[in-house]
N, C-alpha and C positions, 0 to 999 in steps of 0.2 A: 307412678311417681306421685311425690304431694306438693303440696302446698299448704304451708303453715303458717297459720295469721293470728299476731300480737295483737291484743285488745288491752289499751290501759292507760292512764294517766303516765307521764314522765316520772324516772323518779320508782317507780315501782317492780324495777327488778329484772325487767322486759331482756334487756341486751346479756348481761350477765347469765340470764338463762338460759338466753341461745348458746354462751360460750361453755356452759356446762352440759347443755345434752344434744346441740346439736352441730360446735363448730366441727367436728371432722364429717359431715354426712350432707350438710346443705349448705347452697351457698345464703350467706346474708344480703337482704334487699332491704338497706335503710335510709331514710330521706338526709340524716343525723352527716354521713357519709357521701350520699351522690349529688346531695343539694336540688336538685332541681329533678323532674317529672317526669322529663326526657329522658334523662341519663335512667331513672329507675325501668321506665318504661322499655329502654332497649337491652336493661339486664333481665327484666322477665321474658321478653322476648326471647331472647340468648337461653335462658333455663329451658323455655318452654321446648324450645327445638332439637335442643340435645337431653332432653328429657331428664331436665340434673333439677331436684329438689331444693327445694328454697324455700325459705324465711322472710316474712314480710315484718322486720321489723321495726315498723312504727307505731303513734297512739293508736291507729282505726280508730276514733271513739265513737263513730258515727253508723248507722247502716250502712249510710249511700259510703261513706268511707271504705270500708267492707268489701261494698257488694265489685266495684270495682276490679278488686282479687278475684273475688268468688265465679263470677261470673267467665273472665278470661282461664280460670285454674279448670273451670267445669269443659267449657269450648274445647279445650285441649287434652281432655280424661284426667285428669290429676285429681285425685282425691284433696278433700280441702279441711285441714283440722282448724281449731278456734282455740286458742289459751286465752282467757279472759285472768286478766291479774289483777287481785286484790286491790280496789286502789278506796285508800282512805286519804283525804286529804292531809292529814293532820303527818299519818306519817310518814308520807311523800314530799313533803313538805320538810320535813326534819333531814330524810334521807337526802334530800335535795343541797339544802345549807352544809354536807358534808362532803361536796362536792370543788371540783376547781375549774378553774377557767374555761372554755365553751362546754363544756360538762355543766356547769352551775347551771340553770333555768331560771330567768327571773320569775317570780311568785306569779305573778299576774299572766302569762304565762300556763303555769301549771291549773292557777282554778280556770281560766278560760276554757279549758280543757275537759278540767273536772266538769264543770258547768253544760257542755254539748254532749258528756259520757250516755249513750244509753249502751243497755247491756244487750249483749250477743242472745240471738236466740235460735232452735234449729229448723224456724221458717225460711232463714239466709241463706241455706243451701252447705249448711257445715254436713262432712261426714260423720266427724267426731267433735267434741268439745267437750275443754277442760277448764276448769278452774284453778287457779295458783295462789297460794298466801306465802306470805313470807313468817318461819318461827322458827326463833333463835339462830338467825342467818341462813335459817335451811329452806329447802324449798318444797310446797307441799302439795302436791299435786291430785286433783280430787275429778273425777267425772261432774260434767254438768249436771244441775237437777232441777235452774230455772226458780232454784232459792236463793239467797244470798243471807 
């Protein structure tokens, strides 16, 4: 089984990606959704033991955010992939103002965000890790290679 973990700024494409490659195969694990740490915590739990793949999809911007995932995904054999998504402020920021009600992210918000980003690396314990841009609505999906 795996475990796949969102890396990115809000606004950047994250959820909409899950719905294109992996809503029929995993379930989604998003804070956006369960609100509080508990509730996420007892749905990996729940993945973990019926051996059902899942999607962590929040920012992670952070290692220790991360390693979190990585760490209980490993305990339990679950391979662990890393999508790291494009995040430019500027156009995260645009994608953001085209948004509606608890969808909208206030700005301050999104750079707070931007601001703690560090980038994934495969020190973390990833199996695999990919990089994601967004061009012309589409999505592009590239192997890591620790450039940007």
């Amino acid at each position: 089984m795996e475990t796949i973990i969102f890396c990115g700024i809000q606004a950047t494409g994250k959820t909409t990606f899950f719905k294109e490659k992996f809503f029929k195969t995993h379930i989604r694990i998003s804070l956006d959704q369960l609100n509080t740490r508990n509730k996420e915590q007892k749905f990996i739990e729940t993945c973990l033991l019926t051996q059902q793949a899942f999607v962590v999809d929040n920012t992670n911007p952070t290692r220790e955010a991360r390693a979190r995932y990585i760490a209980v995904a490993k305990e339990n054999k679950f391979k662990v992939i890393g999508y790291y998504f494009q995040s430019k402020l500027t156009e995260a920021l645009t994608r953001n103002s085209q948004r509606m009600g608890k969808e909208n992210i206030p700005e301050i918000g999104i750079k707070g965000t931007f601001s703690k980003l560090e980038m994934p690396g495969w020190e973390e314990g990833f199996d695999e890790l990919y990089y994601v841009e967004i061009d012309n609505n589409n999505f592009i999906i590239k192997e890591w290679t620790n450039e940007i």
